[in-house]
LUMLUMDO-483323 format. One line per 10 residues: number of its first residue (from 1); for each residue x, y, z of C-alpha. Coordinates in Angstrom, 2 decimals, always signed. Layout:
% LUMLUMDO-483323
NUM) X:Y:Z ~ ...;
END
This chain:
% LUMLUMDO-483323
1) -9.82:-57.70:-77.60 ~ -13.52:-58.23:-76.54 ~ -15.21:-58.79:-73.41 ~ -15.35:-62.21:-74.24 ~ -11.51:-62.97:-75.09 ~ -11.11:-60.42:-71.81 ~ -13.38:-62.93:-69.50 ~ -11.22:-66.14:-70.52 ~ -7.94:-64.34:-69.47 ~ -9.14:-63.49:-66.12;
11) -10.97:-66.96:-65.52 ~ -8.23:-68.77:-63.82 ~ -6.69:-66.10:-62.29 ~ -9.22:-65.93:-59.09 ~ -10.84:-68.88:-57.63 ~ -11.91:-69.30:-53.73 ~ -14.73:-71.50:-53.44 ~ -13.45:-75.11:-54.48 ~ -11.88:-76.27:-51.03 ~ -8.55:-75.69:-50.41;
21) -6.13:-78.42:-50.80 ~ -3.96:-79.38:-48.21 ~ -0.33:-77.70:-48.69 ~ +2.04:-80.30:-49.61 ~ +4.82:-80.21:-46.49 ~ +1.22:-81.22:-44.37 ~ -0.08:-83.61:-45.98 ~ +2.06:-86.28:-45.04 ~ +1.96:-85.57:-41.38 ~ +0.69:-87.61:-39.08;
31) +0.12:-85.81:-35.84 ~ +1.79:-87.61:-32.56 ~ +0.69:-85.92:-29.69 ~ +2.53:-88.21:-27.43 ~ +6.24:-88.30:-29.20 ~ +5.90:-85.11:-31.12 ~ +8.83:-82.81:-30.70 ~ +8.03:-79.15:-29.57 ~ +8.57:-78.20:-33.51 ~ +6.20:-80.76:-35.11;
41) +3.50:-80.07:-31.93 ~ +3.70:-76.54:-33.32 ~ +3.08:-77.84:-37.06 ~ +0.64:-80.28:-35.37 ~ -1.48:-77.06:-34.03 ~ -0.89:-75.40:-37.33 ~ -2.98:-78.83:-39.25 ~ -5.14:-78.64:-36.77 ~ -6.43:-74.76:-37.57 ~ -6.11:-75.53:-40.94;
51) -8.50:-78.74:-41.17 ~ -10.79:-76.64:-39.44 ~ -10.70:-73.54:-41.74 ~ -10.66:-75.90:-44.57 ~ -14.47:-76.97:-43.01 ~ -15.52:-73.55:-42.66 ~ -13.93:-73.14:-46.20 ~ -16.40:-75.98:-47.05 ~ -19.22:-75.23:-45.38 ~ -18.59:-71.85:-47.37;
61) -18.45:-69.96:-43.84 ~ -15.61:-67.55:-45.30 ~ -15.64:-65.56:-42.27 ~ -14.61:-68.53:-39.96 ~ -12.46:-69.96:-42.27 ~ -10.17:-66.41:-42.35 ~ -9.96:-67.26:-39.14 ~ -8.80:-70.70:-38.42 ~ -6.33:-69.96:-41.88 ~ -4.97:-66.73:-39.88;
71) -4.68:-68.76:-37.00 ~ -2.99:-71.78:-39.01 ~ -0.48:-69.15:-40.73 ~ +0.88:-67.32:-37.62 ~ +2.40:-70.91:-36.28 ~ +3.13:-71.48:-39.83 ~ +4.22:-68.33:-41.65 ~ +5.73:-69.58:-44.79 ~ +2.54:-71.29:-46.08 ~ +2.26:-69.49:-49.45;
81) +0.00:-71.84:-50.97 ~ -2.51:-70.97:-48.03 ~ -1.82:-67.16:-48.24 ~ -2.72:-67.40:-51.51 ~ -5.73:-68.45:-50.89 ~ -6.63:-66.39:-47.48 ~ -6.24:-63.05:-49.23 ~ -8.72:-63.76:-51.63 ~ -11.42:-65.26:-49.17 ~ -10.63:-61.76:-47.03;
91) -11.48:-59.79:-50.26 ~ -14.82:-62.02:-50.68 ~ -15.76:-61.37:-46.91 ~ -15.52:-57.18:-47.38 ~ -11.90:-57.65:-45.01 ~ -9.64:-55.94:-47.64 ~ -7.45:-54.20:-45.17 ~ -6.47:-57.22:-43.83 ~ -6.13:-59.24:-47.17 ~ -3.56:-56.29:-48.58;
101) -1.56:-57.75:-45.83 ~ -1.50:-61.16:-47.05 ~ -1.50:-59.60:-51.02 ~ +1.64:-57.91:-49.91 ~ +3.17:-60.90:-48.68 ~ +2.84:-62.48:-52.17 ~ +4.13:-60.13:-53.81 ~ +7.27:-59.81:-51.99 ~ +7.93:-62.80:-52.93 ~ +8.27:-61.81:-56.49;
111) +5.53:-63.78:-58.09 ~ +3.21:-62.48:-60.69 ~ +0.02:-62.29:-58.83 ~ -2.28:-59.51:-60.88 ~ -5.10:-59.27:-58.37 ~ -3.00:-59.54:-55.31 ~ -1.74:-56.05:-56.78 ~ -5.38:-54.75:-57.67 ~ -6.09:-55.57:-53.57 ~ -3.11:-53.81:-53.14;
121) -3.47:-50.83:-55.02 ~ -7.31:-50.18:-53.94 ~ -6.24:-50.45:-50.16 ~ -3.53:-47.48:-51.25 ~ -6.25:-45.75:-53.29 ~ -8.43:-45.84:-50.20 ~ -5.81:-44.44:-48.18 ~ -5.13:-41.37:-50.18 ~ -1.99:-43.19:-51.85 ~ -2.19:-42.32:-54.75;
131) +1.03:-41.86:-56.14 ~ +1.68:-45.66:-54.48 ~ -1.52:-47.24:-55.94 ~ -0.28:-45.91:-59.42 ~ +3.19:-47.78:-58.98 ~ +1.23:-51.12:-58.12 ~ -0.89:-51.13:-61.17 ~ +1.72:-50.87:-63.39 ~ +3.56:-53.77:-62.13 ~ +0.37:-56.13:-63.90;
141) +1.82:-58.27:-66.86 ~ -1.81:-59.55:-68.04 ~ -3.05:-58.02:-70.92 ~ -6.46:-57.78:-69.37 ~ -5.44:-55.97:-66.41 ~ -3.22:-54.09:-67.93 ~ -5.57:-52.73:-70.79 ~ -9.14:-52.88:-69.15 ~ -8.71:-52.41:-65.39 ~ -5.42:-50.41:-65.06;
151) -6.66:-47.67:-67.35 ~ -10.02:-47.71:-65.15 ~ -8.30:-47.20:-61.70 ~ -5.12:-44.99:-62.50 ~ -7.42:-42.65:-64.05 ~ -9.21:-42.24:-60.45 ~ -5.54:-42.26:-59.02 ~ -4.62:-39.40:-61.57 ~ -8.11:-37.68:-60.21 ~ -7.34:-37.98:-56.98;
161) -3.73:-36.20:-57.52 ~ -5.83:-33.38:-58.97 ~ -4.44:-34.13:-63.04 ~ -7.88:-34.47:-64.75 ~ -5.82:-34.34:-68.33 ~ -3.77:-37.02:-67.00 ~ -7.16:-38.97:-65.99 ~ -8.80:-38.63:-68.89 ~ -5.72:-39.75:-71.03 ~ -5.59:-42.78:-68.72;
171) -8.98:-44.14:-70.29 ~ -8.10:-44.06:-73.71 ~ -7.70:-47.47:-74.22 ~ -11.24:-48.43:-73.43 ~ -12.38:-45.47:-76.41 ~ -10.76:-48.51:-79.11 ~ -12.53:-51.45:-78.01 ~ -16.44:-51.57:-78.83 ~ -17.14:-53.40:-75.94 ~ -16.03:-50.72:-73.87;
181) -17.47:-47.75:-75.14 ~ -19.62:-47.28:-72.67 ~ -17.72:-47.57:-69.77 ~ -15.04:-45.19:-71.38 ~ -18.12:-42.82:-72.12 ~ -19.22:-42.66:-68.50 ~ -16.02:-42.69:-66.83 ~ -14.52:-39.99:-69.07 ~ -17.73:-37.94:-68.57 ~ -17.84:-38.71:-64.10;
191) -14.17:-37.34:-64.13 ~ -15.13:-33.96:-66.47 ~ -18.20:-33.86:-63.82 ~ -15.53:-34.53:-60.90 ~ -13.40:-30.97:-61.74 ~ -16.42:-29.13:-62.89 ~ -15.86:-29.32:-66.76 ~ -19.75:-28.91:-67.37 ~ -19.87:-29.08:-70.85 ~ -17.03:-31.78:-71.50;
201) -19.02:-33.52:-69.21 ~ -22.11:-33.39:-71.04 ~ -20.61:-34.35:-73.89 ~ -19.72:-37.93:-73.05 ~ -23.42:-38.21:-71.04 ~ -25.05:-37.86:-74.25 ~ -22.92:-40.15:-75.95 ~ -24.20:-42.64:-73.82 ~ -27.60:-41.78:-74.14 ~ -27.56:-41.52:-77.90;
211) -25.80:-44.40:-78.93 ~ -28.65:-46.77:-78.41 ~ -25.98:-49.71:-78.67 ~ -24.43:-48.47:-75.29 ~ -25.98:-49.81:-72.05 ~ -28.00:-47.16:-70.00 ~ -27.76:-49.00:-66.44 ~ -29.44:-47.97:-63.50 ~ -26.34:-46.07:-62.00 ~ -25.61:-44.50:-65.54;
221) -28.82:-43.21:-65.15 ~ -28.66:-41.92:-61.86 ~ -25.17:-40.38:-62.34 ~ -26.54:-38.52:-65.54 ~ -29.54:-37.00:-64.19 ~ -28.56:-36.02:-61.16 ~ -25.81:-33.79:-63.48 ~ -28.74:-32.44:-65.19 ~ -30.08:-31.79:-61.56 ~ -26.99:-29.74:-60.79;
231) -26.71:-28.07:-64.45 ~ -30.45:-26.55:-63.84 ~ -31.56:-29.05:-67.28 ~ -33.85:-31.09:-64.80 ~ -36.22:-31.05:-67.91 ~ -33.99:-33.20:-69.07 ~ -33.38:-34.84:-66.09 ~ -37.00:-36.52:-65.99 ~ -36.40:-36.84:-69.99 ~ -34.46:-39.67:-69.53;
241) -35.73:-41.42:-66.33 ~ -39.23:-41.32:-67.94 ~ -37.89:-42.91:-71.05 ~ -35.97:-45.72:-69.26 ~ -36.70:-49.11:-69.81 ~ -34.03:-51.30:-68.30 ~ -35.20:-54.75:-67.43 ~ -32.07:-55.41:-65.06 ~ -33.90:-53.07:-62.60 ~ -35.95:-53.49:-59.90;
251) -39.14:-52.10:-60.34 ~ -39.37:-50.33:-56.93 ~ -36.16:-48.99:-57.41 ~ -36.49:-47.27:-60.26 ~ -40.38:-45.87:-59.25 ~ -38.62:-44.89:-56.01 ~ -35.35:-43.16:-57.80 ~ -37.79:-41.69:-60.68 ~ -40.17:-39.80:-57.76 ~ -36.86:-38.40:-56.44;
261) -36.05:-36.84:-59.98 ~ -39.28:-35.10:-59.87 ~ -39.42:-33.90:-56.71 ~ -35.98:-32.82:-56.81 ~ -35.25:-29.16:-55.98 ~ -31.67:-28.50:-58.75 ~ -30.31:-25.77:-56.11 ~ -30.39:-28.76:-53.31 ~ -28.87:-31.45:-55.31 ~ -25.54:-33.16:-54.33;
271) -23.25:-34.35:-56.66 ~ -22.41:-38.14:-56.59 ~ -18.92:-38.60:-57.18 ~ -17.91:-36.13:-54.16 ~ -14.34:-38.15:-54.00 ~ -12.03:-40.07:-55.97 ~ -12.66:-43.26:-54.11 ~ -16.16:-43.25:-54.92 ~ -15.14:-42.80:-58.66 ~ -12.74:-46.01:-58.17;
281) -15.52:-47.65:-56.48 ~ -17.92:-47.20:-59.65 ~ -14.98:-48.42:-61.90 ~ -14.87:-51.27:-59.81 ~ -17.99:-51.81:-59.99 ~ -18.37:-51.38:-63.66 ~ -15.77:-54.10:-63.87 ~ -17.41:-56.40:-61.78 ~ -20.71:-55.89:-63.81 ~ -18.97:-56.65:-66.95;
291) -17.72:-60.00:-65.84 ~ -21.56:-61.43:-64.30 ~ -20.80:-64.52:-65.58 ~ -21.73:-67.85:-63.82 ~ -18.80:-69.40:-65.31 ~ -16.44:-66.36:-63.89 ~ -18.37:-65.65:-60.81 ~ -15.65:-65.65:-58.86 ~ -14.29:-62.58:-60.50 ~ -17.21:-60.38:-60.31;
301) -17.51:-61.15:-56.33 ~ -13.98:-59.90:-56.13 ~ -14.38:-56.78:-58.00 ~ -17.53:-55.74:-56.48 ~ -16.47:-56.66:-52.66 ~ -13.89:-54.00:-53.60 ~ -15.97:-51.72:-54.83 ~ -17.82:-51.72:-51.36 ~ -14.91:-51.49:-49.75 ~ -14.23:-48.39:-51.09;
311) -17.70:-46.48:-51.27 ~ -19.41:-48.38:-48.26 ~ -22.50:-46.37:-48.71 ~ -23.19:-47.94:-52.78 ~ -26.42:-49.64:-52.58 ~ -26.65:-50.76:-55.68 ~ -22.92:-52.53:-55.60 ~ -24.38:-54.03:-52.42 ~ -27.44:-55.04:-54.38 ~ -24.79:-56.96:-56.73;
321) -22.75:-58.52:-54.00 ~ -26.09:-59.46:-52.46 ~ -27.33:-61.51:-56.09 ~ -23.73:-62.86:-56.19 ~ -24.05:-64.53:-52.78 ~ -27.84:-65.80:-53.34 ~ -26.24:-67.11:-56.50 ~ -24.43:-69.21:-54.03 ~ -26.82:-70.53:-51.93 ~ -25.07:-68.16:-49.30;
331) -28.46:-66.52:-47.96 ~ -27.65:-65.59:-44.37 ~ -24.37:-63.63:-46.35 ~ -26.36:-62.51:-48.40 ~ -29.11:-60.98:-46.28 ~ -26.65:-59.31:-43.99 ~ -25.21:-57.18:-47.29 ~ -28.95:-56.26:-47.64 ~ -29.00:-55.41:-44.29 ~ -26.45:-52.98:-44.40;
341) -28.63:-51.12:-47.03 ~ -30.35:-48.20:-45.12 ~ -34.33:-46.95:-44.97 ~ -34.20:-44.00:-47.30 ~ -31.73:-45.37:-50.00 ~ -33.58:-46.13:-53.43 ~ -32.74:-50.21:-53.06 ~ -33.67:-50.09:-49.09 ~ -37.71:-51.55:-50.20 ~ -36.53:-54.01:-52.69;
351) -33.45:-55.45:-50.08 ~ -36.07:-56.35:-47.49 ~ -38.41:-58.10:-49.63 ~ -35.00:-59.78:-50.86 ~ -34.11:-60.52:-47.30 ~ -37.65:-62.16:-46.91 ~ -37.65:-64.27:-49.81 ~ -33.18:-65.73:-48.16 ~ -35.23:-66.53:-44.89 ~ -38.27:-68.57:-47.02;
361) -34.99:-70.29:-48.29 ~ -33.42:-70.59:-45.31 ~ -36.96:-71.99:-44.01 ~ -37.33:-69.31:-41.75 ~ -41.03:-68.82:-42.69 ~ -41.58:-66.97:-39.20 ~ -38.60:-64.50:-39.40 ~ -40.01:-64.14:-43.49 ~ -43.73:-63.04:-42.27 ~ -42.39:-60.61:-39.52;
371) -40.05:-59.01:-41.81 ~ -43.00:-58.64:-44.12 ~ -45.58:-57.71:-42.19 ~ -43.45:-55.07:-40.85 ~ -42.48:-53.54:-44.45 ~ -46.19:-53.70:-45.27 ~ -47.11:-50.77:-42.30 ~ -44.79:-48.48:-44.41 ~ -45.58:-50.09:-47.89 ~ -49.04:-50.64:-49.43;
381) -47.52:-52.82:-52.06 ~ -48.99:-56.19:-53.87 ~ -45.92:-57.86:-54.04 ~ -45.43:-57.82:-49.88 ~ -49.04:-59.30:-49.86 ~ -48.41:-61.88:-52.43 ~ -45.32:-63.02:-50.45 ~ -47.15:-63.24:-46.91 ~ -49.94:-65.12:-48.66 ~ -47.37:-67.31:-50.02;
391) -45.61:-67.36:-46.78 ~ -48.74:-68.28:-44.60 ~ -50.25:-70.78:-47.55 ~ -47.04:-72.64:-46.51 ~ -47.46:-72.59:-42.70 ~ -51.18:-74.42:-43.47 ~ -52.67:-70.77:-42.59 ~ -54.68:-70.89:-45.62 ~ -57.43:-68.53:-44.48 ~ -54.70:-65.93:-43.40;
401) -53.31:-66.68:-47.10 ~ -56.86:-65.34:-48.60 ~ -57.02:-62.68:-47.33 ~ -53.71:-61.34:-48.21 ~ -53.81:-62.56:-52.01 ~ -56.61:-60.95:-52.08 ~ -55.44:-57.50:-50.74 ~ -52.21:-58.21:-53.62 ~ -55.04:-58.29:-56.67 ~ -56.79:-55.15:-55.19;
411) -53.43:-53.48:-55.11 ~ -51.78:-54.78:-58.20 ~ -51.10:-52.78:-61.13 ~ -49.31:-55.80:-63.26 ~ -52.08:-57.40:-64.81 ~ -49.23:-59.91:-66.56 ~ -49.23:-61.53:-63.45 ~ -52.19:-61.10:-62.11 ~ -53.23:-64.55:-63.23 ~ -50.38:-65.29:-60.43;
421) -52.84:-63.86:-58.13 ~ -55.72:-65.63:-59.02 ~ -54.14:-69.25:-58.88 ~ -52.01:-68.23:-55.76 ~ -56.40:-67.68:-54.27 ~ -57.52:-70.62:-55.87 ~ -54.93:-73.13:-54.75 ~ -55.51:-71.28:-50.29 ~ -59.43:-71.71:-51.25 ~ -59.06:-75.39:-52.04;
431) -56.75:-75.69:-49.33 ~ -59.34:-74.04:-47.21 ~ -61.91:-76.39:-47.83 ~ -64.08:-73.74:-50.23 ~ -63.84:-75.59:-53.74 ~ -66.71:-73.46:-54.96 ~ -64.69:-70.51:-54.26 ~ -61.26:-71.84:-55.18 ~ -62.58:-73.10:-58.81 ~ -63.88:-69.42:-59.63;
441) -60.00:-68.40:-58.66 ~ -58.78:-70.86:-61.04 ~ -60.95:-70.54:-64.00 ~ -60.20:-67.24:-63.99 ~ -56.53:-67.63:-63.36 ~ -56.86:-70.23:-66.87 ~ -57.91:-67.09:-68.83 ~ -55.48:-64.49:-67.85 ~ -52.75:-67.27:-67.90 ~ -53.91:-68.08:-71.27;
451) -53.85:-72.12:-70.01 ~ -50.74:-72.14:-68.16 ~ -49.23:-75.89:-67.46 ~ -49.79:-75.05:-63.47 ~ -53.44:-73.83:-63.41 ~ -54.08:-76.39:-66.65 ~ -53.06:-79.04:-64.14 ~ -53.98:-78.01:-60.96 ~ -58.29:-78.09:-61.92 ~ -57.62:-80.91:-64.05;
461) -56.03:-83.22:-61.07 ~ -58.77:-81.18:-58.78 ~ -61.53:-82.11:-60.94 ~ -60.46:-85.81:-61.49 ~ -60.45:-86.35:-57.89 ~ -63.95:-85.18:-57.34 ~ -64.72:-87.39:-60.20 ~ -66.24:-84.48:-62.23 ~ -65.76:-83.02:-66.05 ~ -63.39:-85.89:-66.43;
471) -63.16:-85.28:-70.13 ~ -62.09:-81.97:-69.39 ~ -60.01:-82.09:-66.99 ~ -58.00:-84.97:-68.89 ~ -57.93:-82.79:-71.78 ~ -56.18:-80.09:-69.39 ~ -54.27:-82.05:-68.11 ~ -53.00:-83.48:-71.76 ~ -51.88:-79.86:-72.50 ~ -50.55:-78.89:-69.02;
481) -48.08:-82.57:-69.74 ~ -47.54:-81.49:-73.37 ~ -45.91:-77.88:-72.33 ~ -44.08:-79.70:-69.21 ~ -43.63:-83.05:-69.74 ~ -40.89:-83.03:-67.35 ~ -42.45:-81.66:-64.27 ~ -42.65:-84.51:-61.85 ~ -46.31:-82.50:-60.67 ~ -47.66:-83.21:-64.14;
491) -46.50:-86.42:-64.60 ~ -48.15:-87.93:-61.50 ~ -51.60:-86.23:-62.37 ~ -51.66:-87.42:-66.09 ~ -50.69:-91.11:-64.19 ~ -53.25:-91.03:-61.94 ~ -55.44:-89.73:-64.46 ~ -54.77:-92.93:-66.27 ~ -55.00:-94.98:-63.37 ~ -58.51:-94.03:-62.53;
501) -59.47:-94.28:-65.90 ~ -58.23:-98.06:-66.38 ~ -55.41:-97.62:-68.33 ~ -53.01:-99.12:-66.03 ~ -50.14:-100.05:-68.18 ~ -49.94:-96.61:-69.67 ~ -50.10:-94.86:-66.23 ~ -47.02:-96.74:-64.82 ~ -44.42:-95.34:-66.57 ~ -45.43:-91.37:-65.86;
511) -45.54:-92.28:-62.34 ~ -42.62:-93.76:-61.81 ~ -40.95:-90.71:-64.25 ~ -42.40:-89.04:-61.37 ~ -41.84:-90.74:-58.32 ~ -38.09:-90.90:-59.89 ~ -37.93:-86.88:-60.36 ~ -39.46:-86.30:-56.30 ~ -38.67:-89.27:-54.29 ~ -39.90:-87.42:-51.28;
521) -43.63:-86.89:-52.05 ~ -46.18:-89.11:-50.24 ~ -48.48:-88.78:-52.27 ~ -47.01:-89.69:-55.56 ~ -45.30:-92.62:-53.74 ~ -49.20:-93.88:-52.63 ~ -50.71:-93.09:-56.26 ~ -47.81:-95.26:-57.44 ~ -48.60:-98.53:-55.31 ~ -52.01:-97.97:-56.36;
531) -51.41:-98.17:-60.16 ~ -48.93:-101.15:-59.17 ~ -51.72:-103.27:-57.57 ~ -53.75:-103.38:-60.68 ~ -50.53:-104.22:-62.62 ~ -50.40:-107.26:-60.80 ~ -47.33:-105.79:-58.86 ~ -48.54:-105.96:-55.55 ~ -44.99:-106.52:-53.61 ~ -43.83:-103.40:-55.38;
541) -47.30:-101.51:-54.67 ~ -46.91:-102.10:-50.39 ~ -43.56:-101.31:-50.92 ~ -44.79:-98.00:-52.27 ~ -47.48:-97.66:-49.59 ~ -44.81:-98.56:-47.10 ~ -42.79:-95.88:-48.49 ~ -45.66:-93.24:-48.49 ~ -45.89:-93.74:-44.51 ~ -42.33:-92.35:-44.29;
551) -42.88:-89.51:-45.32 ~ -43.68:-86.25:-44.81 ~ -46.70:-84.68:-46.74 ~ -46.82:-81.11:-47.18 ~ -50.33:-81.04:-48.73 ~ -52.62:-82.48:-46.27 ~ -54.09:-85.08:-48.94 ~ -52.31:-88.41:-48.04 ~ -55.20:-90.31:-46.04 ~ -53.06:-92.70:-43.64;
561) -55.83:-94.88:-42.43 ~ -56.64:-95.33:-46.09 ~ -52.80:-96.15:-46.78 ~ -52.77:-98.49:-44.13 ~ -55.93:-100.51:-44.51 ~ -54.19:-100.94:-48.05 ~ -51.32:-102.41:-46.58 ~ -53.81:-104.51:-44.53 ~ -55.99:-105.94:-47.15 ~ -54.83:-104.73:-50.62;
571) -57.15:-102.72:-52.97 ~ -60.77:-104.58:-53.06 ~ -62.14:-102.67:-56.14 ~ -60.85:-101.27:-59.68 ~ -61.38:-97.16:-59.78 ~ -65.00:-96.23:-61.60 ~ -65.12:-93.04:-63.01 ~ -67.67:-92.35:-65.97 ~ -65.90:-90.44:-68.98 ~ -66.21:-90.51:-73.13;
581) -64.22:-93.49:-74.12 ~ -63.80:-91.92:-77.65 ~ -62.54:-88.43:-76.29 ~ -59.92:-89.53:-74.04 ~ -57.93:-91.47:-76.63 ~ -58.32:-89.22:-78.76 ~ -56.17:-86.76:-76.12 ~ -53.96:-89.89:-75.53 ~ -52.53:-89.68:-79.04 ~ -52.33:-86.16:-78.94;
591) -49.86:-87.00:-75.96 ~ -45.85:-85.66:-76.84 ~ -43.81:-88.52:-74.98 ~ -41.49:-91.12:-75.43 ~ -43.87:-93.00:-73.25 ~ -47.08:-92.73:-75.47 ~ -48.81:-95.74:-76.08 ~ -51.99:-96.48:-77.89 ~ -55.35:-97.31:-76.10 ~ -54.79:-100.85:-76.16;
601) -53.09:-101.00:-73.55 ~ -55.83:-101.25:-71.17;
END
């Protein structure tokens, strides 16, 4: 069975983030305050947590919803639709000792519940239980549990009982299916590592590294040379980490983890897997890794909450739990995993700047530039710089910006993204009133981009503003709207374009495409009303105006007294701006859009 066929088996067997529907014995209760017996006043209290964890639940505040659900179950113990659900939002919030309780509770019931006995059996593996934790994973009936994660965790068990043969044996299964090589490879080789079987050990490391069809991940990679570390073969220790190419990892991470290889002293190494629970908690993450699927989501969270749970020093699980939650729009979750990651661990540089970039999201620009200004006394790096430019061309600091962006190209040592840079310059340049300045950033940024839609566009709008190298810039801006012709940006500069050229008609339909696709921007709502009032639309066009007024522009380049004296008196003149009749059709038919029309129009 493939990972695929395995994915689809597991899919509806976890699920915690739709809401929770209301159990069936409440939902026809009407609380009575006033005639309620002291029974019902009890179920009455019992709604009452529950509507409220059923918020939290909503407002995806998993901690607080545990709580009100606890709460809701202790005056109404026999809820097993809502137990069902509690465990698993425990396991999602790190609180498996306390979800085993509720896991336990299903299962005593004598329904098939597969992951309430995976909770189960890690809280027994984590408690030295190993014997126990073995009897639990047998009981799964799903073939996917049974022949993918049972062999994975009794193995540990087996480990942890001090029967390496046994372990070993245990992972079979994985050896026969191709999409599980890999995992069999460098679980089989861990447990040879675990008892000291050096060479047996060896044996399935190089397997791994061999087989270029089997995935060398940034753990594998770590595990493996830090054996060679122990083994005194720290040649071929920085062998492999100097070979790596792994696009998964973070950059920092691996420069920081590759640094430790060489400097490493072989006599002075530790081993990794010092304890069987840390072995479980790399099979659990290894199945959690395997199921990063946005449609399964749900699985991987469980697995890899687990796998912190039982190796609460595993950065790079909490690195995964971390991505999981951003993938949620969970950031303030998410940035206390990262915070949990210490100064000294391998991930600890690229958590912060993770952490930085949940508070931008969270708008929490001034919490973003402390964090960063404080990882940039320790860390002379680019990408800090780029981010506090960003951060401070956002707060309207843009002279603050400069000076960082330009600190990030000194540094840099990506030149694919220096171009990045360069625009990132241009745009705090403009912003801070030095066009001179900012148009050197941008031409330049146009060549190492190699005419990217946002720089293309960007000194094509600029320039048709200041009413200079309108062919040009109309030509840009042509080929920025040809390679995005969806990007709302785009459409309302190739509009305007239009509408300062004449060609009214033909601008109206790109900026309405793009008032449609960012309803909140000012000035696209204003540059609409304009093209409307030379359309002979002038109810719609003060409308527009109207609508500009209300709100909130970002940019600094909505004029309000302008907008208003519109609304006052209209628009007394047609645009005038000089350009090469000939040329600028002749990028009008070279147009890719539904919406193209011919020069006629005008």
């Amino acid at each position: 069975m493939g990972r695929y066929a395995f994915l689809i088996i597991l899919l509806g067997s976890i699920g915690i983030f739709g809401s929770c529907t209301t159990p069936g014995h409440l939902q026809s209760e009407t609380p009575q305050a006033e005639t309620a017996t002291p029974a019902q006043a009890s179920r009455n209290k019992s709604y009452g947590a529950y509507l409220a964890g059923r918020v939290a639940h909503l407002r995806r505040d998993f901690d607080k919803a545990s709580d009100y659900y606890i709460r809701s179950l202790k005056i109404d113990p026999d809820n097993k639709e809502l137990v069902s659900k509690l465990y698993l939002i425990l396991v999602s919030q790190g609180r498996v000792d306390e979800a085993a309780v509720y896991a336990q509770q299903i299962v005593q019931t004598g329904r098939s519940d597969n992951f309430a006995n995976t909770v189960i059996a890690t809280k027994q593996m984590h408690d030295g239980e190993y014997r126990e934790s073995i009897k639990t994973l047998d009981k799964f009936d799903n073939v996917a549990y049974r022949d993918f994660i049972a062999p994975l965790l009794k193995a540990w068990n087996y480990a942890g009982l001090n029967q390496p043969d046994r372990a070993l044996k245990e992972l079979v299964p994985l050896r026969k299916e191709a999409g599980f090589k890999s995992i069999y490879h460098f679980h089989a080789g861990m447990i040879n590592d675990y008892f000291g079987r050096n060479r047996e050990a060896q044996q399935h490391y190089e397997t791994i590294i061999k087989d270029e069809d089997m995935e060398m991940s940034l753990r594998t990679l770590q595990v493996i040379s830090n054996f060679y570390l122990r083994t005194e073969q720290k040649d071929k220790a920085l062998e492999i980490v100097d070979g790596v190419s792994n696009e998964k990892t973070t950059a920092e991470i691996l420069k920081s983890f590759i640094s430790e290889v060489r400097n490493a002293d072989p006599k002075a190494t530790k081993p990794i897997i010092t304890d069987p629970n840390i072995g479980a908690a790399e099979a659990l993450f290894s199945i959690a890794a395997t199921f990063r699927y946005d449609e399964v989501l749900d699985v991987a969270h469980m697995f890899i909450s687990l796998a912190v749970y039982e190796n609460p020093h595993y950065d790079l699980a909490k690195l995964l739990l971390a991505n999981i939650l951003e993938d949620r729009a969970m950031y303030a979750d998410a940035n206390k995993v990262y915070d949990s990651i210490k100064e000294g661990e391998h991930s600890y540089y690229a958590a912060q700047l993770k952490m930085a970039n949940n508070l931008i999201k969270q708008n929490d620009y001034d919490g973003a530039e402390l964090l960063l200004k404080s990882l940039a006394i320790d860390y002379d790096n680019a990408q800090i710089y780029l981010d506090l430019g960003d951060i401070l061309r956002m707060k309207n600091r843009p002279q603050e910006a400069i000076e960082y962006y330009e600190q990030a190209i000194e540094k840099t040592e990506d030149q694919n993204s220096l171009w990045v840079l360069y625009y990132a310059l241009g745009v705090s340049y403009d912003q801070n009133e030095q066009w001179k300045k900012a148009e050197k950033a941008l031409q330049k940024s146009l060549v190492l981009s190699g005419d990217h839609y946002l720089v293309l566009n960007y000194l094509g709008y600029s320039w048709i503003k200041q009413g200079k190298n309108v062919n040009d810039a109309f030509a840009m801006i042509v080929k920025a709207h040809n390679q995005a012709p969806e990007d709302p940006n785009i459409n309302d500069s190739l509009g305007w374009a239009l509408y300062n050229m004449g060609y009214y008609a033909m601008a109206v339909p790109y900026l309405e495409k793009a008032a449609e696709a960012s309803p909140s921007n000012a000035v696209i709502s204003d540059h609409l009303g304009d093209v409307y009032w030379f359309s002979r639309r002038k109810n719609e066009a003060r409308f527009q105006w109207q609508h500009a007024l209300t709100l909130k522009d970002d940019t600094g380049e909505l004029d309000i007294d302008a907008v208003n004296r519109k609304l006052e008196k209209g628009l007394p003149r047609e645009p005038e701006l000089s350009y090469d009749k000939e040329l600028i059709e002749k990028q009008i038919r070279s147009l890719v859009s539904e919406q193209r029309k011919t020069a006629s129009n005008r």
